[in-house]
C-alpha positions in Angstrom: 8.5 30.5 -26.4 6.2 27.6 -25.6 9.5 24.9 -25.3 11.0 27.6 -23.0 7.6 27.1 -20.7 7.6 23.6 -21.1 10.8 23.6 -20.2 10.2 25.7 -16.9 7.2 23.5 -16.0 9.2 20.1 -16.3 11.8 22.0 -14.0 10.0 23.0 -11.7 7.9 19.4 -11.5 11.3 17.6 -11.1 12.7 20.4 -8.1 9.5 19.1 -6.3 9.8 15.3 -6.3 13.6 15.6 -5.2 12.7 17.8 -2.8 10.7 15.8 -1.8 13.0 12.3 -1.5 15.8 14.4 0.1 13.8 15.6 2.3 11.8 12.2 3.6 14.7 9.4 2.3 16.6 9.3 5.2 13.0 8.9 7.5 12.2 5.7 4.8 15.5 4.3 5.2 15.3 4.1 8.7 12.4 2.6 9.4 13.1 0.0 6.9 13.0 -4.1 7.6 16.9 -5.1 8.4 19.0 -7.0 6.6 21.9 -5.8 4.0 19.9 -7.8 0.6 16.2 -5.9 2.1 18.2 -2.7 2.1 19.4 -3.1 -1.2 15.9 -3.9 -2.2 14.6 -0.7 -0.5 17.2 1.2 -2.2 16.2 0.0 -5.5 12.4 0.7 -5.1 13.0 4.1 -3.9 14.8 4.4 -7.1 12.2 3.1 -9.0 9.1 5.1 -7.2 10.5 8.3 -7.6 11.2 8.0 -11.3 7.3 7.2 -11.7 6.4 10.2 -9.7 9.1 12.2 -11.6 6.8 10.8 -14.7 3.7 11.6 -13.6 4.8 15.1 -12.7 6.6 15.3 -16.3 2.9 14.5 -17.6 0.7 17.0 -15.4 3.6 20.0 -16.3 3.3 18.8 -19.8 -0.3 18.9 -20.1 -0.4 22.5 -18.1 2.0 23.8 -20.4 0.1 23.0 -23.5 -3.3 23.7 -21.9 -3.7 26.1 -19.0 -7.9 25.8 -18.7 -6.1 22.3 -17.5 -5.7 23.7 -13.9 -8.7 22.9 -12.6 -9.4 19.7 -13.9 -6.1 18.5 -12.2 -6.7 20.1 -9.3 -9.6 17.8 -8.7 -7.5 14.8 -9.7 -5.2 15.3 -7.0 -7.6 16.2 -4.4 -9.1 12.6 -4.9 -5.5 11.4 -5.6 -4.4 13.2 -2.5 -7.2 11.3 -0.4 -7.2 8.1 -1.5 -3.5 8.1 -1.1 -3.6 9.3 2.3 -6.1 6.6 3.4 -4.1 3.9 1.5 -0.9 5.6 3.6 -2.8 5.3 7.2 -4.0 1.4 6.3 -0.4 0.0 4.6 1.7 2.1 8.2 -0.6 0.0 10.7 -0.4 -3.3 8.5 3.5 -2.5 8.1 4.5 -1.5 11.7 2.0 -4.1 13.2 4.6 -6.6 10.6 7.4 -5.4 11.5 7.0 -5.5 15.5 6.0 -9.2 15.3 8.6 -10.5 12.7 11.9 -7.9 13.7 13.8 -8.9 17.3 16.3 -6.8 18.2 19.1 -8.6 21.7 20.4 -5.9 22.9 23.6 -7.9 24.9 24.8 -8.3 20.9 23.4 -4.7 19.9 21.9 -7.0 16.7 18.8 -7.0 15.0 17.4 -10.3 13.4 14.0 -11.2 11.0 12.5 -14.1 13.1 11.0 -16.7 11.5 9.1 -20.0 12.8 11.7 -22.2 15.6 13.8 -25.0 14.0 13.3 -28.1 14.5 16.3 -28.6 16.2 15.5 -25.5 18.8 12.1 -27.2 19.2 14.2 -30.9 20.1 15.9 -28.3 22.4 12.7 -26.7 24.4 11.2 -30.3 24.6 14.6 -31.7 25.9 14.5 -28.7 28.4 10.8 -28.7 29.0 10.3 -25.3 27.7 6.9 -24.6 27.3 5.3 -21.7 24.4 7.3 -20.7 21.3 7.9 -17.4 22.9 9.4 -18.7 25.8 11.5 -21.0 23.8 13.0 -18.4 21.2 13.9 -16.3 24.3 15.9 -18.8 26.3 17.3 -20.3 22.9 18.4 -16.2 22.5 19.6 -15.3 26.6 20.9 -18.8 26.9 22.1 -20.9 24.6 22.8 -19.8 20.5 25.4 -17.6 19.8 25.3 -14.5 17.9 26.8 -16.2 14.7 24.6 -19.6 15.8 21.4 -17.3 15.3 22.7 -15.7 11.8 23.9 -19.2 10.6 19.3 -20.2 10.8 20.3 -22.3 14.0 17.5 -20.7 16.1 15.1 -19.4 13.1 14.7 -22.2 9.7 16.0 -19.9 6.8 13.2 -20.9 5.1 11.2 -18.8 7.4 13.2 -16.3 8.1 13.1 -15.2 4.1 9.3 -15.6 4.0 9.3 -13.1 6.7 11.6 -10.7 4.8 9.7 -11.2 1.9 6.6 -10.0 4.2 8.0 -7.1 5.6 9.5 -5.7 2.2 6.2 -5.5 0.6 4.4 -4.2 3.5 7.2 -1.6 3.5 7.2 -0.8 -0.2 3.5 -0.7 -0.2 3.5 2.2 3.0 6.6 3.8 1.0 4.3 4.5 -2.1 1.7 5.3 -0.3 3.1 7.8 2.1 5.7 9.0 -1.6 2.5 9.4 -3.8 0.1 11.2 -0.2 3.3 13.8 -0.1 3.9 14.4 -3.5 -0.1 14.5 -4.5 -0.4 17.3 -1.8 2.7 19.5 -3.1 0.5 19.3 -6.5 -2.7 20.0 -5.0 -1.5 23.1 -3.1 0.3 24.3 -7.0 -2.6 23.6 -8.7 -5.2 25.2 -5.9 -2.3 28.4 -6.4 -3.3 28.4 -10.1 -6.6 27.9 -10.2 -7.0 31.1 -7.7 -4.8 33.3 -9.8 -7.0 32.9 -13.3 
Protein backbone atom coordinates (compact mmCIF):
# COMPACT_ATOMS: atom_id res chain seq x y z
CA UNK A 1 0.00 0.00 0.00
CA UNK A 2 2.66 2.54 0.83
CA UNK A 3 4.77 1.59 -2.70
CA UNK A 4 1.42 2.06 -4.43
CA UNK A 5 1.41 5.79 -2.88
CA UNK A 6 4.84 6.33 -3.52
CA UNK A 7 4.26 5.31 -6.63
CA UNK A 8 1.25 7.83 -7.28
CA UNK A 9 3.30 10.71 -5.70
CA UNK A 10 6.42 10.13 -8.09
CA UNK A 11 3.65 10.25 -10.89
CA UNK A 12 2.13 12.77 -10.21
CA UNK A 13 5.55 14.92 -9.52
CA UNK A 14 6.82 13.82 -12.92
CA UNK A 15 3.09 14.83 -14.91
CA UNK A 16 4.03 18.33 -13.45
CA UNK A 17 7.57 19.01 -14.63
CA UNK A 18 6.63 17.84 -18.33
CA UNK A 19 3.80 19.72 -18.13
CA UNK A 20 5.56 22.11 -17.50
CA UNK A 21 8.59 21.86 -20.37
CA UNK A 22 5.82 21.19 -22.96
CA UNK A 23 4.10 23.81 -22.10
CA UNK A 24 7.09 26.71 -21.91
CA UNK A 25 9.92 24.74 -24.34
CA UNK A 26 8.93 26.04 -27.41
CA UNK A 27 8.77 30.00 -25.64
CA UNK A 28 12.75 28.98 -24.41
CA UNK A 29 13.68 27.86 -27.73
CA UNK A 30 12.69 30.81 -29.31
CA UNK A 31 14.20 33.29 -27.61
CA UNK A 32 17.41 31.51 -27.57
CA UNK A 33 20.96 33.08 -28.90
CA UNK A 34 21.34 31.79 -32.78
CA UNK A 35 23.51 29.67 -34.13
CA UNK A 36 23.04 25.70 -35.00
CA UNK A 37 26.19 24.52 -32.20
CA UNK A 38 24.23 27.29 -29.35
CA UNK A 39 21.00 25.47 -30.21
CA UNK A 40 22.37 22.29 -29.69
CA UNK A 41 23.77 23.47 -26.48
CA UNK A 42 20.30 24.80 -25.45
CA UNK A 43 18.86 21.68 -26.28
CA UNK A 44 21.14 19.74 -24.14
CA UNK A 45 20.73 21.98 -20.96
CA UNK A 46 17.04 21.89 -21.25
CA UNK A 47 17.70 18.26 -21.15
CA UNK A 48 19.72 18.41 -18.31
CA UNK A 49 17.53 21.04 -16.09
CA UNK A 50 14.54 19.20 -16.34
CA UNK A 51 15.97 15.92 -15.21
CA UNK A 52 17.20 17.89 -11.91
CA UNK A 53 13.74 19.31 -11.38
CA UNK A 54 12.32 15.84 -12.23
CA UNK A 55 14.81 14.85 -9.15
CA UNK A 56 13.94 17.32 -6.84
CA UNK A 57 10.28 16.57 -7.35
CA UNK A 58 11.11 12.69 -7.04
CA UNK A 59 12.63 13.79 -3.55
CA UNK A 60 9.73 16.19 -2.13
CA UNK A 61 6.99 13.23 -3.42
CA UNK A 62 9.30 10.81 -1.80
CA UNK A 63 9.61 12.51 1.47
CA UNK A 64 5.58 13.29 1.43
CA UNK A 65 4.87 9.85 0.93
CA UNK A 66 6.84 8.52 3.77
CA UNK A 67 6.00 11.53 6.05
CA UNK A 68 2.81 13.53 5.58
CA UNK A 69 3.27 16.12 8.80
CA UNK A 70 6.07 16.91 5.89
CA UNK A 71 3.55 19.29 4.19
CA UNK A 72 4.10 22.19 5.83
CA UNK A 73 7.62 22.25 6.28
CA UNK A 74 7.94 22.05 2.34
CA UNK A 75 5.53 24.40 1.84
CA UNK A 76 7.75 27.02 3.42
CA UNK A 77 10.70 25.68 1.42
CA UNK A 78 9.09 26.53 -1.73
CA UNK A 79 7.69 29.73 -0.72
CA UNK A 80 11.32 30.97 -0.13
CA UNK A 81 12.34 28.71 -3.11
CA UNK A 82 9.60 30.22 -5.09
CA UNK A 83 10.91 33.90 -4.24
CA UNK A 84 14.30 33.71 -4.50
CA UNK A 85 13.87 32.09 -7.76
CA UNK A 86 11.61 34.68 -9.06
CA UNK A 87 14.03 37.49 -8.21
CA UNK A 88 16.99 35.48 -9.61
CA UNK A 89 14.39 35.08 -12.83
CA UNK A 90 13.73 39.11 -13.08
CA UNK A 91 17.77 39.86 -12.66
CA UNK A 92 19.31 36.86 -15.16
CA UNK A 93 16.00 38.20 -18.10
CA UNK A 94 17.32 41.91 -17.95
CA UNK A 95 21.10 40.80 -17.91
CA UNK A 96 20.13 38.19 -20.79
CA UNK A 97 17.95 40.40 -23.11
CA UNK A 98 20.15 43.51 -22.39
CA UNK A 99 23.10 40.57 -23.90
CA UNK A 100 21.42 39.51 -26.38
CA UNK A 101 20.28 43.04 -28.05
CA UNK A 102 23.92 44.22 -28.00
CA UNK A 103 25.79 41.05 -29.28
CA UNK A 104 22.69 39.47 -31.83
CA UNK A 105 22.30 41.60 -35.44
CA UNK A 106 19.81 40.55 -37.44
CA UNK A 107 20.11 42.23 -41.92
CA UNK A 108 17.03 41.92 -42.97
CA UNK A 109 17.95 42.28 -47.10
CA UNK A 110 19.61 38.46 -46.27
CA UNK A 111 16.70 37.56 -43.67
CA UNK A 112 19.98 36.33 -41.46
CA UNK A 113 20.85 36.58 -38.04
CA UNK A 114 24.52 36.84 -36.87
CA UNK A 115 26.49 36.99 -33.10
CA UNK A 116 28.70 40.08 -33.58
CA UNK A 117 31.76 40.20 -32.18
CA UNK A 118 34.58 43.06 -32.09
CA UNK A 119 35.59 44.40 -36.14
CA UNK A 120 38.52 42.62 -37.81
CA UNK A 121 41.33 44.08 -38.43
CA UNK A 122 40.98 43.89 -41.91
CA UNK A 123 37.24 45.67 -41.70
CA UNK A 124 39.02 48.26 -39.49
CA UNK A 125 41.98 48.73 -42.61
CA UNK A 126 38.68 49.13 -44.48
CA UNK A 127 36.86 52.05 -42.35
CA UNK A 128 40.28 53.83 -42.14
CA UNK A 129 40.85 53.45 -45.92
CA UNK A 130 37.27 54.78 -46.30
CA UNK A 131 37.36 57.28 -43.55
CA UNK A 132 34.59 55.70 -41.68
CA UNK A 133 34.42 57.07 -38.48
CA UNK A 134 32.80 54.90 -34.95
CA UNK A 135 32.60 51.08 -34.90
CA UNK A 136 28.97 51.26 -35.35
CA UNK A 137 29.09 53.13 -38.32
CA UNK A 138 31.73 50.87 -39.71
CA UNK A 139 30.04 47.40 -39.00
CA UNK A 140 26.94 48.93 -40.76
CA UNK A 141 28.51 50.10 -44.03
CA UNK A 142 30.83 46.87 -43.92
CA UNK A 143 27.09 45.05 -43.60
CA UNK A 144 24.76 47.43 -46.42
CA UNK A 145 27.80 47.89 -48.50
CA UNK A 146 30.45 45.81 -48.89
CA UNK A 147 30.74 41.89 -47.21
CA UNK A 148 28.59 39.41 -48.54
CA UNK A 149 26.33 37.19 -46.72
CA UNK A 150 28.87 34.16 -46.87
CA UNK A 151 31.91 37.03 -46.41
CA UNK A 152 30.23 37.81 -42.90
CA UNK A 153 29.69 33.96 -41.90
CA UNK A 154 33.26 33.08 -43.16
CA UNK A 155 34.56 35.96 -39.68
CA UNK A 156 35.39 38.53 -42.66
CA UNK A 157 33.45 41.38 -40.91
CA UNK A 158 33.46 39.92 -37.07
CA UNK A 159 37.17 38.07 -35.77
CA UNK A 160 35.83 34.46 -34.94
CA UNK A 161 37.66 34.83 -31.94
CA UNK A 162 35.07 37.27 -30.90
CA UNK A 163 32.35 36.18 -32.32
CA UNK A 164 32.60 32.70 -29.99
CA UNK A 165 33.29 34.77 -26.88
CA UNK A 166 30.10 36.39 -27.49
CA UNK A 167 28.23 33.10 -27.95
CA UNK A 168 29.81 31.89 -25.04
CA UNK A 169 28.23 35.14 -23.35
CA UNK A 170 24.92 34.84 -24.47
CA UNK A 171 24.64 30.95 -23.70
CA UNK A 172 25.20 31.36 -20.15
CA UNK A 173 23.20 34.35 -19.71
CA UNK A 174 20.48 32.30 -21.42
CA UNK A 175 20.98 29.08 -19.40
CA UNK A 176 21.24 31.06 -16.22
CA UNK A 177 17.41 33.05 -17.10
CA UNK A 178 16.31 29.31 -18.34
CA UNK A 179 16.87 27.91 -14.78
CA UNK A 180 15.73 30.60 -13.26
CA UNK A 181 12.46 31.15 -14.91
CA UNK A 182 12.37 26.53 -15.06
CA UNK A 183 13.00 26.42 -11.16
CA UNK A 184 10.31 30.15 -10.43
CA UNK A 185 7.59 27.93 -12.53
CA UNK A 186 8.05 24.68 -11.23
CA UNK A 187 8.63 25.97 -7.41
CA UNK A 188 5.15 27.73 -7.75
CA UNK A 189 3.19 24.47 -9.15
CA UNK A 190 4.74 23.01 -5.75
CA UNK A 191 3.86 25.71 -3.65
CA UNK A 192 0.16 25.95 -4.77
CA UNK A 193 0.21 21.54 -4.15
CA UNK A 194 1.61 21.90 -0.98
CA UNK A 195 -0.49 25.13 0.17
CA UNK A 196 -3.67 22.50 -1.19
CA UNK A 197 -2.39 19.97 1.42
CA UNK A 198 -1.59 21.83 4.17
CA UNK A 199 -5.32 23.30 4.02
CA UNK A 200 -6.91 19.91 3.79
CA UNK A 201 -5.20 18.34 7.22
Amino acid sequence: MASDKISTFLKSGIQIISILFAAFGGFLVHIAPPGGIIKLSVGIAQFIILCILLYISALSVYSLAQNKRQYKKNYKVWLTTCGIALISTIITSVIYFKQHNQLVIKVDRWDAIYVRGTLSEKSLEICNEEKISGKHSCEMELLNNYYTAEQVEDGYLWSPESIKSSQLTLLICYLAFMLSLSITIFSAIELISSGIKVKSE
